[in-house]
N, CA, C and O atoms as a Tripos MOL2 file, in Angstrom:
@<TRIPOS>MOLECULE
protein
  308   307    77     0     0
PROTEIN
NO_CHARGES

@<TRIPOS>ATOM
      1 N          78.5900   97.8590   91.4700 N.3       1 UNK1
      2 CA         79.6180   98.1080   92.4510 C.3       1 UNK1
      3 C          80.7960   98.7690   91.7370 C.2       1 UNK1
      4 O          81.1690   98.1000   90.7730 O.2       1 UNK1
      5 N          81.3650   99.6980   91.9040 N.am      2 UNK2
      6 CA         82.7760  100.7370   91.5430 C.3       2 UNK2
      7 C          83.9390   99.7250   91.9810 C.2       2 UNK2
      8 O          84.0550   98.7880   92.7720 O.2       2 UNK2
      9 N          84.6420  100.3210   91.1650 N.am      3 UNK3
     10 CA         86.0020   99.6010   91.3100 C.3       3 UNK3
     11 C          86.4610  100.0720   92.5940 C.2       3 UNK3
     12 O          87.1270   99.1680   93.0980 O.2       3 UNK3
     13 N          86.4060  101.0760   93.3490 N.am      4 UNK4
     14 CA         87.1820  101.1620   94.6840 C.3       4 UNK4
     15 C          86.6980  100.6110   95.6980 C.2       4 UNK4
     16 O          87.2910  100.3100   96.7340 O.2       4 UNK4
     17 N          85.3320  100.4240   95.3650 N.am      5 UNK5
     18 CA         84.9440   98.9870   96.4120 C.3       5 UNK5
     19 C          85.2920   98.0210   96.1980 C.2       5 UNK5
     20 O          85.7980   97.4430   97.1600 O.2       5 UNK5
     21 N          85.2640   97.5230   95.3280 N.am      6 UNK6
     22 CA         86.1250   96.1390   94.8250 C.3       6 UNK6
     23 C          87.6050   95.8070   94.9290 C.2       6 UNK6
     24 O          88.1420   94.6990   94.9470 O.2       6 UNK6
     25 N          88.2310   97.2260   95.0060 N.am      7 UNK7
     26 CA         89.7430   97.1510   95.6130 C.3       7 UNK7
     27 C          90.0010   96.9300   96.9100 C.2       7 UNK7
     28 O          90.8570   96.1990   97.4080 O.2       7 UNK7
     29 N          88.7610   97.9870   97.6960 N.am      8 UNK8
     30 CA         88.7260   97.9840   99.2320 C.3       8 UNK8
     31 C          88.4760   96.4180   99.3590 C.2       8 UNK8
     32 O          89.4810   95.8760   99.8190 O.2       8 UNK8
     33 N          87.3720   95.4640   99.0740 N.am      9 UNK9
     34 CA         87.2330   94.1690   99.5510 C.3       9 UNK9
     35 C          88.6330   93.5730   99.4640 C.2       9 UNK9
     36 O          89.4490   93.4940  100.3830 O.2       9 UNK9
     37 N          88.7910   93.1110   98.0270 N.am     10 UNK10
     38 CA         90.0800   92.8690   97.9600 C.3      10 UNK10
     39 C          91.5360   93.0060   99.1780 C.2      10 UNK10
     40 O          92.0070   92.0720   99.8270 O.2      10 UNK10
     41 N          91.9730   94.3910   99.1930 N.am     11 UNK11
     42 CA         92.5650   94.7430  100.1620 C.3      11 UNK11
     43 C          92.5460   93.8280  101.5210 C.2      11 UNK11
     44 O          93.5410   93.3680  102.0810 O.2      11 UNK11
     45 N          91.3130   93.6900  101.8800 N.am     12 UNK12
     46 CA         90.4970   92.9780  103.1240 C.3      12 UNK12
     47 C          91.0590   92.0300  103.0400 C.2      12 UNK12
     48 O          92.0770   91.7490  103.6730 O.2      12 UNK12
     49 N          90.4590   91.3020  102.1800 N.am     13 UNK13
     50 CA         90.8030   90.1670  102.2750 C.3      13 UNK13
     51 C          91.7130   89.4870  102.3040 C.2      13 UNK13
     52 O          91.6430   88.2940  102.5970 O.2      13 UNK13
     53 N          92.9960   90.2220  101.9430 N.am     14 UNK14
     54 CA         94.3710   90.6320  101.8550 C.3      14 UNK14
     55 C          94.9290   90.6400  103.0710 C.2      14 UNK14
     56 O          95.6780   89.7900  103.5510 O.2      14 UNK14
     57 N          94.4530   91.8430  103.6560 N.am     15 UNK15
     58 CA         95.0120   91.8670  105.5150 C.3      15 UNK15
     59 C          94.8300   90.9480  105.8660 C.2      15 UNK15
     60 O          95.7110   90.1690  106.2290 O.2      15 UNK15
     61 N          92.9160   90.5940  105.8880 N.am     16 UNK16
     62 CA         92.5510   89.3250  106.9110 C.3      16 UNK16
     63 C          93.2510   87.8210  106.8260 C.2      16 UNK16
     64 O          93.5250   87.1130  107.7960 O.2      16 UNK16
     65 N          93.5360   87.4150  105.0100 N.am     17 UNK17
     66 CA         94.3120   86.5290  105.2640 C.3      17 UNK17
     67 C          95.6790   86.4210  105.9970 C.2      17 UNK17
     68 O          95.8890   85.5310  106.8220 O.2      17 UNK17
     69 N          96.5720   87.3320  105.6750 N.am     18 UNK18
     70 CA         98.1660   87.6540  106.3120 C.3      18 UNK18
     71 C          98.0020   87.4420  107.4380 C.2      18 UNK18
     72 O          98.6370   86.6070  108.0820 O.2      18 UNK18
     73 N          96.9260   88.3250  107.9660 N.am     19 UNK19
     74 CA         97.0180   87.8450  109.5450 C.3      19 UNK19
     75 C          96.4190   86.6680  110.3390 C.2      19 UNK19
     76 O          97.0130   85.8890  111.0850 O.2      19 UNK19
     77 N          95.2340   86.7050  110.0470 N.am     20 UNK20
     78 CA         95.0840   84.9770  110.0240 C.3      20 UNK20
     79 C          96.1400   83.9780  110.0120 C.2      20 UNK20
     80 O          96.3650   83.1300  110.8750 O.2      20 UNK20
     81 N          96.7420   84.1810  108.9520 N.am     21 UNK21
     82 CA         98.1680   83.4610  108.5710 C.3      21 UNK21
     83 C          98.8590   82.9980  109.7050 C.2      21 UNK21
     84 O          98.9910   81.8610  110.1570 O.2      21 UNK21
     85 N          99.5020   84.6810  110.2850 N.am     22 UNK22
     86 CA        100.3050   85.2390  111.2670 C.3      22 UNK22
     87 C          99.5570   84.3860  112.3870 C.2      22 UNK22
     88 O         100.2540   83.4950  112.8720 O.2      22 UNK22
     89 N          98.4660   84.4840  112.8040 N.am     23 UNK23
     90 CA         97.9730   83.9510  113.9560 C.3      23 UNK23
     91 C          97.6820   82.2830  114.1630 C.2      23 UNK23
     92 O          97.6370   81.7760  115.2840 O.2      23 UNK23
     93 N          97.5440   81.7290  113.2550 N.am     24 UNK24
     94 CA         97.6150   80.4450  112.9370 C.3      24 UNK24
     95 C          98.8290   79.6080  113.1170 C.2      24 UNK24
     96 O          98.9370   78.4580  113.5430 O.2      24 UNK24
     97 N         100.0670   80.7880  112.5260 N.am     25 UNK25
     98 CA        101.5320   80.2190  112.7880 C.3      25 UNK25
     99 C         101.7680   79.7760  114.2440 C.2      25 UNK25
    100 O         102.3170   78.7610  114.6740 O.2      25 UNK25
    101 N         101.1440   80.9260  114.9520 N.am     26 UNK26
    102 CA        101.9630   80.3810  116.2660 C.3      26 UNK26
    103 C         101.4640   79.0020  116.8380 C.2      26 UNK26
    104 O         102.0370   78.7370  117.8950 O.2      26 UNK26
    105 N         100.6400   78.1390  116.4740 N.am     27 UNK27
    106 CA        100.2860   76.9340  116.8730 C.3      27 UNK27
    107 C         101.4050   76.2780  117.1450 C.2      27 UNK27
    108 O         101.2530   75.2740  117.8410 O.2      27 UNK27
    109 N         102.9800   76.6570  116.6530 N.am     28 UNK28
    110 CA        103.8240   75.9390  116.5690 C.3      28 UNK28
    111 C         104.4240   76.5590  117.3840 C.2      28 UNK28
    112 O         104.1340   77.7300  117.6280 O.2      28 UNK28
    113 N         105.7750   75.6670  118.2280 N.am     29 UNK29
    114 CA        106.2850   76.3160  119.0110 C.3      29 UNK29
    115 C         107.1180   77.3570  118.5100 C.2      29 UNK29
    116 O         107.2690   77.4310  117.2910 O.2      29 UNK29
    117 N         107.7400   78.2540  119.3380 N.am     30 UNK30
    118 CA        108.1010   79.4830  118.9130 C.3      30 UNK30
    119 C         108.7170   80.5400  120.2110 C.2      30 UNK30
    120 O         108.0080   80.6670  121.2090 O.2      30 UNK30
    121 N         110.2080   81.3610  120.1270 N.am     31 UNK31
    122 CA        110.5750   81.8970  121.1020 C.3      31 UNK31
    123 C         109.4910   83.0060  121.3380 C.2      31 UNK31
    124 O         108.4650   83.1920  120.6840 O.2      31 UNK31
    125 N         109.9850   83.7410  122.4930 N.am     32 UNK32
    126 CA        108.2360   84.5780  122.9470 C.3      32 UNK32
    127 C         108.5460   85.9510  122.1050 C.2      32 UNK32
    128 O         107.6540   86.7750  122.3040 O.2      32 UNK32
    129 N         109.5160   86.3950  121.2640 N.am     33 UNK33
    130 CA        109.7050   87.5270  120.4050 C.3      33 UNK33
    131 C         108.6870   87.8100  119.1460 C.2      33 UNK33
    132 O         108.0720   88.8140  118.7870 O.2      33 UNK33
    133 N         108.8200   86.0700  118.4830 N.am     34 UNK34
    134 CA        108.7560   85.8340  117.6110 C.3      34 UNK34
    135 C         106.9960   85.4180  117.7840 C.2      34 UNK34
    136 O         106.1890   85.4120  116.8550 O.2      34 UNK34
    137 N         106.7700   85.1640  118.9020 N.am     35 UNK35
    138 CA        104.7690   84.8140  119.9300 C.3      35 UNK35
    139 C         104.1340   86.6770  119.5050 C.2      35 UNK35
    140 O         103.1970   87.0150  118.7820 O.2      35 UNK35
    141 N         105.3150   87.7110  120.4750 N.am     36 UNK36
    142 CA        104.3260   88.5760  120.7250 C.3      36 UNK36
    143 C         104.1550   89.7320  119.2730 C.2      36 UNK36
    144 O         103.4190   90.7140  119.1820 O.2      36 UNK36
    145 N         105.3370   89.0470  118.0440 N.am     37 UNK37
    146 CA        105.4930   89.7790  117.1360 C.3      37 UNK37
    147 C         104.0670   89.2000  116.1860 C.2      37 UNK37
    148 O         103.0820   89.8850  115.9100 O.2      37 UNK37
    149 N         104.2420   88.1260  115.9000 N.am     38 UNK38
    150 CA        102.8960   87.4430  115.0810 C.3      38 UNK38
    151 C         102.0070   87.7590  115.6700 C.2      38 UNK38
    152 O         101.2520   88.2290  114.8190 O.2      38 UNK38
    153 N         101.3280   87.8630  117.0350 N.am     39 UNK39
    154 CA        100.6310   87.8070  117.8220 C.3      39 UNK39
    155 C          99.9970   89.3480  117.2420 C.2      39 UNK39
    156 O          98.9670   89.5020  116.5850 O.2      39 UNK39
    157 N         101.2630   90.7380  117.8580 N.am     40 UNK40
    158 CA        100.1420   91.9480  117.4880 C.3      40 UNK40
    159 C         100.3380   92.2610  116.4460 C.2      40 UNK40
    160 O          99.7230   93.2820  116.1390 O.2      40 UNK40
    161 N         101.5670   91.4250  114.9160 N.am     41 UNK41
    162 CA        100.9070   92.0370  113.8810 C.3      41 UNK41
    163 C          99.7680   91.3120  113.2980 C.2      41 UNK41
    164 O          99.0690   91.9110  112.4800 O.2      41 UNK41
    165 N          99.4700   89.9830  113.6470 N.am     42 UNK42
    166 CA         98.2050   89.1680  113.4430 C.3      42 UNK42
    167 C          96.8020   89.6420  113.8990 C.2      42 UNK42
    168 O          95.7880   89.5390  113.2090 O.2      42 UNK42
    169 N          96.8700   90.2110  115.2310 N.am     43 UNK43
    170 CA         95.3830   90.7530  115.7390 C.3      43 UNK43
    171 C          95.0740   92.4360  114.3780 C.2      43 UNK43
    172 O          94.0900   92.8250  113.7500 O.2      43 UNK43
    173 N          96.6560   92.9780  114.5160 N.am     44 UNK44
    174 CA         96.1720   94.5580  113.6430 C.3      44 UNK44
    175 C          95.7870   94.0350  112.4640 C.2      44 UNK44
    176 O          94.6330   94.2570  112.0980 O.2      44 UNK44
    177 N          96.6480   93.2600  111.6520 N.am     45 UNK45
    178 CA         96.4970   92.9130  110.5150 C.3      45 UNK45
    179 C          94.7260   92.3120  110.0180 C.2      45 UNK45
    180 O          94.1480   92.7300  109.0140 O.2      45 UNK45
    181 N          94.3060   91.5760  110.7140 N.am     46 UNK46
    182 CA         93.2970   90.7430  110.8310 C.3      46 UNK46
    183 C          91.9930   91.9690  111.6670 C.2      46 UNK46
    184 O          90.8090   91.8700  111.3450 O.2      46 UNK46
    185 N          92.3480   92.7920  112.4700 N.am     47 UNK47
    186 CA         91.5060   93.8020  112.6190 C.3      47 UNK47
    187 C          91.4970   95.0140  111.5370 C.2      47 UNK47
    188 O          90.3450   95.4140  111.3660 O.2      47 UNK47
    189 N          92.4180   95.6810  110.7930 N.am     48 UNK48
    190 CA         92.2800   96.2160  109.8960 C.3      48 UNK48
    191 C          91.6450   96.0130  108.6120 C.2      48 UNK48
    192 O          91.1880   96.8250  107.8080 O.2      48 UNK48
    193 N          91.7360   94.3650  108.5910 N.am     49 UNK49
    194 CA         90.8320   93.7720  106.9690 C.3      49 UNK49
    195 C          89.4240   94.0900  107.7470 C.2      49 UNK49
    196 O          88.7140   94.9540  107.2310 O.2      49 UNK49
    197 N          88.9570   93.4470  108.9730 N.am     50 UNK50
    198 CA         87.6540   93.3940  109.4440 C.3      50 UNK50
    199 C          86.8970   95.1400  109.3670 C.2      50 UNK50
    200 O          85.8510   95.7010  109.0420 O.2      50 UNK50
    201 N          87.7940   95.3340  109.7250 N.am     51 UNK51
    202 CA         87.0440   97.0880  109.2450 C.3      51 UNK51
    203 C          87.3390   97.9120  108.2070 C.2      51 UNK51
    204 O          86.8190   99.0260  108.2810 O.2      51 UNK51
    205 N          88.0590   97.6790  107.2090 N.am     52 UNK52
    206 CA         88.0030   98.1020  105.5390 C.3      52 UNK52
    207 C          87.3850   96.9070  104.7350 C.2      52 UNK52
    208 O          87.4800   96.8030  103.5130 O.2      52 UNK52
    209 N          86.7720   96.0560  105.5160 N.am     53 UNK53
    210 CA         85.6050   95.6280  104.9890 C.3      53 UNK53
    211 C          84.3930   96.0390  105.1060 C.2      53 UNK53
    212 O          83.4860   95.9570  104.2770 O.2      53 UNK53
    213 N          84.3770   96.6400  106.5100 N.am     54 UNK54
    214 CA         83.2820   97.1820  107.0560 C.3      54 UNK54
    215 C          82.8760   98.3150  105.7840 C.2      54 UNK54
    216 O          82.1440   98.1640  104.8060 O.2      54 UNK54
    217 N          83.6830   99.5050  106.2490 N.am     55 UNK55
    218 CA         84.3840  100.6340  105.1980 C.3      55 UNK55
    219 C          83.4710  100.1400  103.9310 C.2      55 UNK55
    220 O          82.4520  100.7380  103.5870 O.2      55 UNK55
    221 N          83.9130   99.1130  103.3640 N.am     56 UNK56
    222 CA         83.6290   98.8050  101.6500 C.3      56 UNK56
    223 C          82.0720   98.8090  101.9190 C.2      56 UNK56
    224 O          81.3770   99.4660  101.1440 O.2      56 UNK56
    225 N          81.5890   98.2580  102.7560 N.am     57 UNK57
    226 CA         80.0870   97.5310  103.0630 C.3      57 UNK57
    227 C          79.6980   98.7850  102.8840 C.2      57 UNK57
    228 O          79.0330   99.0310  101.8780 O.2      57 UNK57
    229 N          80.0550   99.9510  103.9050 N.am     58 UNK58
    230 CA         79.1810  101.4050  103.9540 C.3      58 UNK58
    231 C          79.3900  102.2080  102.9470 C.2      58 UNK58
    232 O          78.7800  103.2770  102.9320 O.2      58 UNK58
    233 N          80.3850  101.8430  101.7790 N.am     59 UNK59
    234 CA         80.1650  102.5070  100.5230 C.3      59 UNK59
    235 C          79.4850  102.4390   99.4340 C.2      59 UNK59
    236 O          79.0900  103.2830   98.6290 O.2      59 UNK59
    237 N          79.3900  101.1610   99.5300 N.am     60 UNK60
    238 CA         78.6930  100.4630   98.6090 C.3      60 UNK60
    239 C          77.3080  100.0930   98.7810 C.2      60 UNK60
    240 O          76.7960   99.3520   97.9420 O.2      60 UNK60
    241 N          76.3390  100.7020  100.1950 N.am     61 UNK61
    242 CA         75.6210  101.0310  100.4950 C.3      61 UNK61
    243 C          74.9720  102.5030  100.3090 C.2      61 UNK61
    244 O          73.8370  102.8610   99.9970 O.2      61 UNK61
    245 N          76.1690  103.2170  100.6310 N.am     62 UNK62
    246 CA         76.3220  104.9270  100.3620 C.3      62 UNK62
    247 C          75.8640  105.2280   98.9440 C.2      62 UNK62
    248 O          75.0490  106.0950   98.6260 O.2      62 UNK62
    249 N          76.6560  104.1900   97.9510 N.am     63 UNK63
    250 CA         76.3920  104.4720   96.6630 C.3      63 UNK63
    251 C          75.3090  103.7880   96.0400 C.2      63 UNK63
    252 O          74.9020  104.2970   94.9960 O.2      63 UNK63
    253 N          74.6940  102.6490   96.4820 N.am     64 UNK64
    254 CA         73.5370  102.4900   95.9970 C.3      64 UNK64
    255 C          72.1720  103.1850   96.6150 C.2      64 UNK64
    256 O          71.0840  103.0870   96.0490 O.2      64 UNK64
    257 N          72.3490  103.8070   97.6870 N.am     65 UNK65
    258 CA         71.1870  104.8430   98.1770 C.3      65 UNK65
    259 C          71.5220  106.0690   97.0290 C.2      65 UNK65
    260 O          70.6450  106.2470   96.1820 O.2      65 UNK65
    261 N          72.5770  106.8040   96.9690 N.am     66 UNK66
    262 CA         72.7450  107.7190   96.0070 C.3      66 UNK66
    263 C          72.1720  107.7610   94.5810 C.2      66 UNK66
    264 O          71.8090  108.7900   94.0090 O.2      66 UNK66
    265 N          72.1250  106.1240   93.9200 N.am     67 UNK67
    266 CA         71.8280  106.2850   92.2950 C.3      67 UNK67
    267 C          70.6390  105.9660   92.8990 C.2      67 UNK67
    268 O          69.8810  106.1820   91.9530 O.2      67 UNK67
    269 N          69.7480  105.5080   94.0400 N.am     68 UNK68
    270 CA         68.2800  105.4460   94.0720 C.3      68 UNK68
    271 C          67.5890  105.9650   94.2390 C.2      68 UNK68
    272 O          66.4340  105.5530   94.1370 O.2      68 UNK68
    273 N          67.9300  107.2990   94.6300 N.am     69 UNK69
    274 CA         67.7730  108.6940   95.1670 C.3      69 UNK69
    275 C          67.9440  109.4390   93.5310 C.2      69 UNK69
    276 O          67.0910  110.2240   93.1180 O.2      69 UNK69
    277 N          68.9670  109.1170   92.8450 N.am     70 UNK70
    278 CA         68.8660  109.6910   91.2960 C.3      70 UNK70
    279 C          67.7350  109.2580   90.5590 C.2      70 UNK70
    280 O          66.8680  109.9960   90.0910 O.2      70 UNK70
    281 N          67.7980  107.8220   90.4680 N.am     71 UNK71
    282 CA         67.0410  107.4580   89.8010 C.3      71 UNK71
    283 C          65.4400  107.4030   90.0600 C.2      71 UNK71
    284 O          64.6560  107.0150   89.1950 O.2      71 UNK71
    285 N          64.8680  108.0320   91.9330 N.am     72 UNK72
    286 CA         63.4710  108.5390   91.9600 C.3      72 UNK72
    287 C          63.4060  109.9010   91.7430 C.2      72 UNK72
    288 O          62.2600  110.2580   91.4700 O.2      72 UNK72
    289 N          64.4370  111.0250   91.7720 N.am     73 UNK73
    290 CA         64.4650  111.9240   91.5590 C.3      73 UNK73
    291 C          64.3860  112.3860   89.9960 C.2      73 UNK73
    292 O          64.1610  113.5470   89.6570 O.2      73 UNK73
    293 N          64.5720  111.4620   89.2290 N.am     74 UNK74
    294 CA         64.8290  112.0890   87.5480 C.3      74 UNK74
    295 C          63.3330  111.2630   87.1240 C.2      74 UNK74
    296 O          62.8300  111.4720   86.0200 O.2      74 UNK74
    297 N          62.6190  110.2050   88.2300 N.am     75 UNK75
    298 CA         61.4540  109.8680   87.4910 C.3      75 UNK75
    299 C          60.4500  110.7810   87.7950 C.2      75 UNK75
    300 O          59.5050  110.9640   87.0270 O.2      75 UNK75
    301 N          60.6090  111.5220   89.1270 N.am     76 UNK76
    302 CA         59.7500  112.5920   89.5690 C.3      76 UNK76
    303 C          59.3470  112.0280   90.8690 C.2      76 UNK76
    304 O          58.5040  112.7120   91.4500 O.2      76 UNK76
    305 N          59.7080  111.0120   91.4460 N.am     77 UNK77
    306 CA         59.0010  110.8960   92.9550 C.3      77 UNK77
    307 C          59.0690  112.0340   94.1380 C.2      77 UNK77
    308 O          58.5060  111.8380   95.2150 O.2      77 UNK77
@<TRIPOS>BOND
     1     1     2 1
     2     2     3 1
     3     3     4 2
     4     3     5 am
     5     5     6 1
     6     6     7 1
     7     7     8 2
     8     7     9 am
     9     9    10 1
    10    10    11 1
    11    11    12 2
    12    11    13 am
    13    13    14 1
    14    14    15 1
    15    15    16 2
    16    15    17 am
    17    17    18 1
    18    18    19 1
    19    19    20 2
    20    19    21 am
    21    21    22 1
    22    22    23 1
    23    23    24 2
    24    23    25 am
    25    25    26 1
    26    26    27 1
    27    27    28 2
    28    27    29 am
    29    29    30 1
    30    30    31 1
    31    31    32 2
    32    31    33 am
    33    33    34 1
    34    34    35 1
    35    35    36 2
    36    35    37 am
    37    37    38 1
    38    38    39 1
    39    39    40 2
    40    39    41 am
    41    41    42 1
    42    42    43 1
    43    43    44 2
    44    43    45 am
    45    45    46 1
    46    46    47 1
    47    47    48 2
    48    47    49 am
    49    49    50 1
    50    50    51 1
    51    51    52 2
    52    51    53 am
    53    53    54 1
    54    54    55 1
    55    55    56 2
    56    55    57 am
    57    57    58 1
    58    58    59 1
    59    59    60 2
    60    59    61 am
    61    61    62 1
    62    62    63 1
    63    63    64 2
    64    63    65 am
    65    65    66 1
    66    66    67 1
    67    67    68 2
    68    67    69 am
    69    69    70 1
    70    70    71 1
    71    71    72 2
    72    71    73 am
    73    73    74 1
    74    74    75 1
    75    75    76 2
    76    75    77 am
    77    77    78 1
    78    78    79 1
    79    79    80 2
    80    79    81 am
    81    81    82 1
    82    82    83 1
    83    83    84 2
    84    83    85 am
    85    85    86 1
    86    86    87 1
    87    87    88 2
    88    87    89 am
    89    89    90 1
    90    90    91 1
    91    91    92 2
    92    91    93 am
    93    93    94 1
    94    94    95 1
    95    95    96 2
    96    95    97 am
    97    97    98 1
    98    98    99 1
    99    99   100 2
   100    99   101 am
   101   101   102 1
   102   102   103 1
   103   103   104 2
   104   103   105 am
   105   105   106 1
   106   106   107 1
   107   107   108 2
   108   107   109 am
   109   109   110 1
   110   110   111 1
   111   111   112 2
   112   111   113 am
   113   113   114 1
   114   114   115 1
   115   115   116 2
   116   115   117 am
   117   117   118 1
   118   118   119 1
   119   119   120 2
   120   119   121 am
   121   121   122 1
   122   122   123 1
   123   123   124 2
   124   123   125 am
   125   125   126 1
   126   126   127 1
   127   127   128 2
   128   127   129 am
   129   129   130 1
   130   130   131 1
   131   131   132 2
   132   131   133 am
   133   133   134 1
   134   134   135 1
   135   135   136 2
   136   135   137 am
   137   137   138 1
   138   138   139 1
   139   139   140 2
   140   139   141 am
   141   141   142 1
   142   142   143 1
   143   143   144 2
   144   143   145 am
   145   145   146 1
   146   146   147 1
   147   147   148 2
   148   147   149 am
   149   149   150 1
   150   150   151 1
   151   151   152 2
   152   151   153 am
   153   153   154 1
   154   154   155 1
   155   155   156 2
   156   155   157 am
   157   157   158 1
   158   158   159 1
   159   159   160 2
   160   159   161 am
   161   161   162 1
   162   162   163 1
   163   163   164 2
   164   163   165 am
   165   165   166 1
   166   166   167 1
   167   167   168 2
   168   167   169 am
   169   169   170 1
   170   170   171 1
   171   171   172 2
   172   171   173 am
   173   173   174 1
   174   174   175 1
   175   175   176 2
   176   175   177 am
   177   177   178 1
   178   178   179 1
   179   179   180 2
   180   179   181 am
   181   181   182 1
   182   182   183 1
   183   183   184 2
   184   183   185 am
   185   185   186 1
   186   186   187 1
   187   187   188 2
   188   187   189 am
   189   189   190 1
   190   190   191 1
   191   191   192 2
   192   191   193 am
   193   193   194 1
   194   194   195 1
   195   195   196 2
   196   195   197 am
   197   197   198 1
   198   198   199 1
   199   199   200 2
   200   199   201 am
   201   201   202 1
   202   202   203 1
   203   203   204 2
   204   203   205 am
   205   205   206 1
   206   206   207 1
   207   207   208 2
   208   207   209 am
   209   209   210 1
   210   210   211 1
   211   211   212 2
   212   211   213 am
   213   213   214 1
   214   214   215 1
   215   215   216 2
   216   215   217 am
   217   217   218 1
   218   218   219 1
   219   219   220 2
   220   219   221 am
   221   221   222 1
   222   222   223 1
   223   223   224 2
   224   223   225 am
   225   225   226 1
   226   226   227 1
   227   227   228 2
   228   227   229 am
   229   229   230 1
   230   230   231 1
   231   231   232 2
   232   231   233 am
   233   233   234 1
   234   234   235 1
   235   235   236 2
   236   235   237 am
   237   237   238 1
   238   238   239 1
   239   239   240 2
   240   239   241 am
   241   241   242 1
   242   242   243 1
   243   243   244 2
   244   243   245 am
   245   245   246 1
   246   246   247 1
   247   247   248 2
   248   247   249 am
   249   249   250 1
   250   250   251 1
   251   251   252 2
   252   251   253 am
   253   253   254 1
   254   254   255 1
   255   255   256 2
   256   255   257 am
   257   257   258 1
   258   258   259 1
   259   259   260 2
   260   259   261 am
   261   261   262 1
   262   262   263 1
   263   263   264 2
   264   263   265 am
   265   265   266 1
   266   266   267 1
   267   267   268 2
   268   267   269 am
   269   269   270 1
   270   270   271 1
   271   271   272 2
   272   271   273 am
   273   273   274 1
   274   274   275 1
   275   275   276 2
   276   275   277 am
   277   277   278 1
   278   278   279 1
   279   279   280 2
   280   279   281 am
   281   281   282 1
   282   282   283 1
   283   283   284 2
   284   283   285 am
   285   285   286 1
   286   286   287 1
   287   287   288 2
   288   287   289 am
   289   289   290 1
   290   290   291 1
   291   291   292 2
   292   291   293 am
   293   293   294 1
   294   294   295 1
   295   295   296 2
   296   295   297 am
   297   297   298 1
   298   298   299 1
   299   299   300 2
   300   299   301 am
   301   301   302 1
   302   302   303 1
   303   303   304 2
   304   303   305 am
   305   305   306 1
   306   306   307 1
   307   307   308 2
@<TRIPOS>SUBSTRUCTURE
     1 UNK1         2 RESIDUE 1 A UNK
     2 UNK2         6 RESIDUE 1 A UNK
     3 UNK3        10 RESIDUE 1 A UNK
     4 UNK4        14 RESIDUE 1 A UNK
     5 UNK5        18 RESIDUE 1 A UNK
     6 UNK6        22 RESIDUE 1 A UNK
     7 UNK7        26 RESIDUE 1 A UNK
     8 UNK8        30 RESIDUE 1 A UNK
     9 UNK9        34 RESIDUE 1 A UNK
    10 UNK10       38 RESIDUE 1 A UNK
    11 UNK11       42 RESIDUE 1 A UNK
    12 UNK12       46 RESIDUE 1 A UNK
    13 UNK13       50 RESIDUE 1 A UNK
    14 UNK14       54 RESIDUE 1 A UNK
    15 UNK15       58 RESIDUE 1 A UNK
    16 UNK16       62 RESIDUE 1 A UNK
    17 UNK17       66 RESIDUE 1 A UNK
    18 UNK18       70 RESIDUE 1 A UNK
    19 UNK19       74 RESIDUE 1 A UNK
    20 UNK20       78 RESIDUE 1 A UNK
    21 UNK21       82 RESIDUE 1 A UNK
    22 UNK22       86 RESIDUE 1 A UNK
    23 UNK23       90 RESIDUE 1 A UNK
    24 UNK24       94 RESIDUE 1 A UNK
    25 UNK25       98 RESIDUE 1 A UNK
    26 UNK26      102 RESIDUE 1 A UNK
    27 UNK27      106 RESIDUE 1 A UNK
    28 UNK28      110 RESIDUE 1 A UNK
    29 UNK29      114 RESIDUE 1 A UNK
    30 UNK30      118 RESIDUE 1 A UNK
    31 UNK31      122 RESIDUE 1 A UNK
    32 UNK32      126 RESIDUE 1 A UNK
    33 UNK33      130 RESIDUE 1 A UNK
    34 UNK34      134 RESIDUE 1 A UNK
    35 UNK35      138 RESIDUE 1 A UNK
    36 UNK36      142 RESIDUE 1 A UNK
    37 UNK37      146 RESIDUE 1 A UNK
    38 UNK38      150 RESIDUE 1 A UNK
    39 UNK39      154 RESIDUE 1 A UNK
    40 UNK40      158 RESIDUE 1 A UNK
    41 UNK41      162 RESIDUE 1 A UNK
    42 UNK42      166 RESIDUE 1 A UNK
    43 UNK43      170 RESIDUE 1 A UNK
    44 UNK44      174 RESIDUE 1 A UNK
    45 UNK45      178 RESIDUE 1 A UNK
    46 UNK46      182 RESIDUE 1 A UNK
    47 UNK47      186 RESIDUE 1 A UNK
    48 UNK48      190 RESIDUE 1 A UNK
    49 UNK49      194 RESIDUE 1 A UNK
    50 UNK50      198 RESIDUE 1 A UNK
    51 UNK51      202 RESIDUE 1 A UNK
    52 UNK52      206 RESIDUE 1 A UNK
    53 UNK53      210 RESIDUE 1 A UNK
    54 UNK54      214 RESIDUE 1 A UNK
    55 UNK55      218 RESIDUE 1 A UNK
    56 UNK56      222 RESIDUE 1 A UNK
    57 UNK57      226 RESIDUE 1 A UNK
    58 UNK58      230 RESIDUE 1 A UNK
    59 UNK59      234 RESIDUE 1 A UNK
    60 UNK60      238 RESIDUE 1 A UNK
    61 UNK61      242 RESIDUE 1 A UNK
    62 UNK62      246 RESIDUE 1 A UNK
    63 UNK63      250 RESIDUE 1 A UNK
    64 UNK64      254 RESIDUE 1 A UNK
    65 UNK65      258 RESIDUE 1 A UNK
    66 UNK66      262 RESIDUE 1 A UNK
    67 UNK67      266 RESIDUE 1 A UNK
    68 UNK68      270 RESIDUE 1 A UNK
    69 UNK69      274 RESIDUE 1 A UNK
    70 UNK70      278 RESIDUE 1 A UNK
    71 UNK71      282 RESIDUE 1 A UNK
    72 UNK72      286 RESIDUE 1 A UNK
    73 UNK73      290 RESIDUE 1 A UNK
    74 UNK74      294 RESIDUE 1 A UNK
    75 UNK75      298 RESIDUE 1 A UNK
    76 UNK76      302 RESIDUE 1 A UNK
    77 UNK77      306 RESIDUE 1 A UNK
């Protein structure tokens, strides 16, 4: 696995916690500013990790079809 997949997960996991976070907070009471602010930076935040995870998944797929594709191509398949 390349290091920019490993940053991309990272990253992820990064958003997804913050927002998670964010969305978890409001269990507590809270004026409705402070509801609809956690609220949509918690859903983006927490939807943006879910799909630069995705992202990482299809690279790191991308790139192991690529060296397997090298590596039948340089044996002669």
């Amino acid at each position: 696995m390349s290091w920019s997949v490993i940053i991309m997960y990272a990253v992820a996991a990064v958003l997804a916690l913050i927002g998670a976070g964010l969305l978890l907070a409001l269990t507590r009471p809270s004026g409705p500013a402070k509801v609809y602010v956690f609220r949509m930076a918690g859903i983006m935040l927490l939807a943006g990790g879910i799909v630069l995870a995705m992202s990482a998944t299809a690279m790191r797929n991308w790139s192991a079809e690529d060296s397997l594709t090298a590596t039948a191509q340089s044996v002669g398949l």
